[in-house]
C-alpha positions as CSV (number, residue, x, y, z in Angstrom):
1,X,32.7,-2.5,-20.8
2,X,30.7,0.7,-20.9
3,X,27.3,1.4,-19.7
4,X,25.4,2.6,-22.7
5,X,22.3,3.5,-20.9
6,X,23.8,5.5,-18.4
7,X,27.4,6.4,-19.5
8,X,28.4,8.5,-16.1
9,X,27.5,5.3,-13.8
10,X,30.2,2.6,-13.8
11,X,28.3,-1.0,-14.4
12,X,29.9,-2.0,-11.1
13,X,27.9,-0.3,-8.9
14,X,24.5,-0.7,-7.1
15,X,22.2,1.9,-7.1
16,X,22.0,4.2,-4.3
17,X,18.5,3.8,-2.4
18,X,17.6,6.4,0.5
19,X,16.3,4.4,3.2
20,X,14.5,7.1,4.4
21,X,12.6,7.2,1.6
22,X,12.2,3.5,0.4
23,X,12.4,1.6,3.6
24,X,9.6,0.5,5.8
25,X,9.8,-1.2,9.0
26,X,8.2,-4.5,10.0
27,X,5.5,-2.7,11.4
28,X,4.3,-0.1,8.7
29,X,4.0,-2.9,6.4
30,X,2.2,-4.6,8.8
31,X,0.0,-1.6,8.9
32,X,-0.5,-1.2,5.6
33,X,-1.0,-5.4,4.7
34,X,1.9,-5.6,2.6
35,X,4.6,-8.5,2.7
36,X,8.0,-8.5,1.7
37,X,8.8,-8.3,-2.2
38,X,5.5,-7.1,-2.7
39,X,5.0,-4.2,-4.4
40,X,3.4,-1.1,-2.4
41,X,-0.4,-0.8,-3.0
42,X,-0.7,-4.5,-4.1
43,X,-4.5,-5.9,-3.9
44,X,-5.2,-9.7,-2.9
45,X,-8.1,-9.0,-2.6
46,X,-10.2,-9.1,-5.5
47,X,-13.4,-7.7,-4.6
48,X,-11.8,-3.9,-3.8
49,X,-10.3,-3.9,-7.6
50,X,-13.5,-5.0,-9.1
51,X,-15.6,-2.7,-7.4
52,X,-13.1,0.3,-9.1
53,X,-12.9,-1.1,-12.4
54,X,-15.0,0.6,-15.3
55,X,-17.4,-0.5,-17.2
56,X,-15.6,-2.7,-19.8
57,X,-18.5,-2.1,-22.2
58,X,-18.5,1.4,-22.0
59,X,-14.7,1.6,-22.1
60,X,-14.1,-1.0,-25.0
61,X,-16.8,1.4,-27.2
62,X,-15.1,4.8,-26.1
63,X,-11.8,3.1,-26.9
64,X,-13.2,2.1,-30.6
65,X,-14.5,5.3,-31.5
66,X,-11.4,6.8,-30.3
67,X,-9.5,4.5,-33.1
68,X,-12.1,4.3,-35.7
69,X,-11.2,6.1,-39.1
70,X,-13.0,8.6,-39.9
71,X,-15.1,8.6,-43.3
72,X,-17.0,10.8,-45.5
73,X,-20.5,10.1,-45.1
74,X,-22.4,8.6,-48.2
């Protein structure tokens, strides 16, 4: 069977991955507070992601305006 999505890559094999790019050792993820099978830059905790997040107000009313129609005025 072909591969549709990528005809020049036969189904049958794995994808190449450059382990000096995408592997870490034990003690760089250590380091960095990660785990195994978790993706890089993942937050537990949720304090440091609500201290970045916007204003939902102010974002939710930017976010309306940007998708409100516009009309003529009466």
């Amino acid at each position: 069977m072909a591969d549709y999505a990528n005809p020049k890559t036969p189904p049958d094999t794995p994808p190449v991955i450059d382990p000096d790019v995408d592997a870490k050792t034990a003690a760089e993820m250590e380091r960095d507070g990660e785990t195994e099978g978790e993706p890089l830059g993942h937050r537990t905790d949720d304090s440091e992601i609500d201290s970045e997040r916007p204003d939902d107000a102010g974002e939710n009313s930017r976010r309306a305006m940007r998708s409100a129609p516009l009309l003529p005025p009466d």
